[in-house]
C-alpha positions as CSV (number, residue, x, y, z in Angstrom):
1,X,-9.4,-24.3,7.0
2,X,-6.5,-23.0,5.1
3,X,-5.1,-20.6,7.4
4,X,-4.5,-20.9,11.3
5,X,-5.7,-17.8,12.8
6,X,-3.0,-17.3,15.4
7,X,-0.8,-16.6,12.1
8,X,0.6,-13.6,11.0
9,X,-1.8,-11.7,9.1
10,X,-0.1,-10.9,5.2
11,X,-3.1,-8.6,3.9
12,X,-4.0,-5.2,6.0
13,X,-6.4,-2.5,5.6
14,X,-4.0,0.9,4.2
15,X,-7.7,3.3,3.5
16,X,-11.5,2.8,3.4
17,X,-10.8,1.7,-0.7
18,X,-7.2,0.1,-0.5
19,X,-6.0,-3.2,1.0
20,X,-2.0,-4.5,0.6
21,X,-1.0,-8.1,0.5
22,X,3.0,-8.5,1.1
23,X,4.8,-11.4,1.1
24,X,8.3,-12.0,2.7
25,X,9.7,-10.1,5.8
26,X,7.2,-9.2,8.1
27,X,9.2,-6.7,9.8
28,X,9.7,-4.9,6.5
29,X,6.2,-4.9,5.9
30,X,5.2,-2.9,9.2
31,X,7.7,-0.3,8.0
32,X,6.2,-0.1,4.8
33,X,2.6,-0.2,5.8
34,X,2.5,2.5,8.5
35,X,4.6,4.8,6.3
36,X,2.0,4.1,3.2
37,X,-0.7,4.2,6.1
38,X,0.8,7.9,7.4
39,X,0.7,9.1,3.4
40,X,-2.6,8.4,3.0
41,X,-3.7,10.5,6.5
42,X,-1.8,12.9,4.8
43,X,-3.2,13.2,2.0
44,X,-6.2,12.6,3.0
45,X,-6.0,16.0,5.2
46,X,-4.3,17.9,2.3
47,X,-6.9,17.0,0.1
48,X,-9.9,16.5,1.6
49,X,-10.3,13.2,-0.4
50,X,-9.3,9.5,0.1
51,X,-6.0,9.3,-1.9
52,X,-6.3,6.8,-5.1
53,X,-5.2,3.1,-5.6
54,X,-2.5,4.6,-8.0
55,X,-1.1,7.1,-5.7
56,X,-0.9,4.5,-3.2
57,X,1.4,2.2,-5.2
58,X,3.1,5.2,-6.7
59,X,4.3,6.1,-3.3
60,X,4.8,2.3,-2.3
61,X,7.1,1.8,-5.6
62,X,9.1,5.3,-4.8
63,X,9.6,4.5,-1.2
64,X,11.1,1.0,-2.2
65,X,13.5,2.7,-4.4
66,X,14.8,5.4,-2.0
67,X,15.6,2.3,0.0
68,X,17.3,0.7,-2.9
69,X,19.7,3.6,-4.1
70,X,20.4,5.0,-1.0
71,X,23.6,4.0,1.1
72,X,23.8,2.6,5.1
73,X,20.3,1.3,4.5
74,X,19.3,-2.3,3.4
75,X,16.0,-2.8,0.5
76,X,12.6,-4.1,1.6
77,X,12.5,-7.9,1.2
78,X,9.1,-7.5,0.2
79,X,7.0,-8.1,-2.4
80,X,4.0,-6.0,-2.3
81,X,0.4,-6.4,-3.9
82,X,-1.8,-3.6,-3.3
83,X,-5.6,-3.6,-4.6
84,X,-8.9,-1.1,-3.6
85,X,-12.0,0.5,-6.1
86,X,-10.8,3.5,-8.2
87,X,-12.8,6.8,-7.8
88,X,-15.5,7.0,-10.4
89,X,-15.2,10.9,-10.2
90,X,-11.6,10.9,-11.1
91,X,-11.4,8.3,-13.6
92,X,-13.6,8.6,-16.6
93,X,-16.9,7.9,-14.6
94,X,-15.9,4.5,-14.1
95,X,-15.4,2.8,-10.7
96,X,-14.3,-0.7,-10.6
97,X,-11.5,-3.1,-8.9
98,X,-7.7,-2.2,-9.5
99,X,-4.7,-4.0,-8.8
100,X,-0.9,-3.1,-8.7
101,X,2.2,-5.2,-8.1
């Protein structure tokens, strides 16, 4: 048994197709979770489709930098890994596993 269950859990569901894994401040982490979780609904409305892997770290990465640049407000002390299946419709025909740091 590696892990003790009444841990605090490090990887979360974000969509159907996209899981995160963060390591270092857990408070930070819920921030950043349910914001990435509320971008998906969102654009999951807009769109009428489940928002890609690459989107998802897109708006991870820019949300991390907004935090960085702007002033009064301290950076995530996270590190984030987030992984799902692309979309074989969007990308060439080919669905498989991605990963993004």
């Amino acid at each position: 048994k590696l892990q003790d269950p009444r841990t605090i859990r490090k990887i979360v569901s974000v969509d159907n197709r996209s899981v995160l894994a963060f390591a270092g401040l857990t408070a930070d982490a819920r921030v950043l979770i349910n914001k990435t979780r509320v971008e998906a609904q969102s654009y999951r409305l807009t769109c009428e489709d489940a928002p890609s892997v690459e989107y998802l770290a897109r708006y991870i990465a820019r949300t991390q930098q907004k935090y960085t640049q702007r002033g009064g407000v301290r950076p995530f002390g996270i590190a984030t890994l987030i992984a799902g299946f692309s979309d074989p419709s969007a990308e060439g025909g080919v669905a498989g596993p991605v990963l993004y740091q």
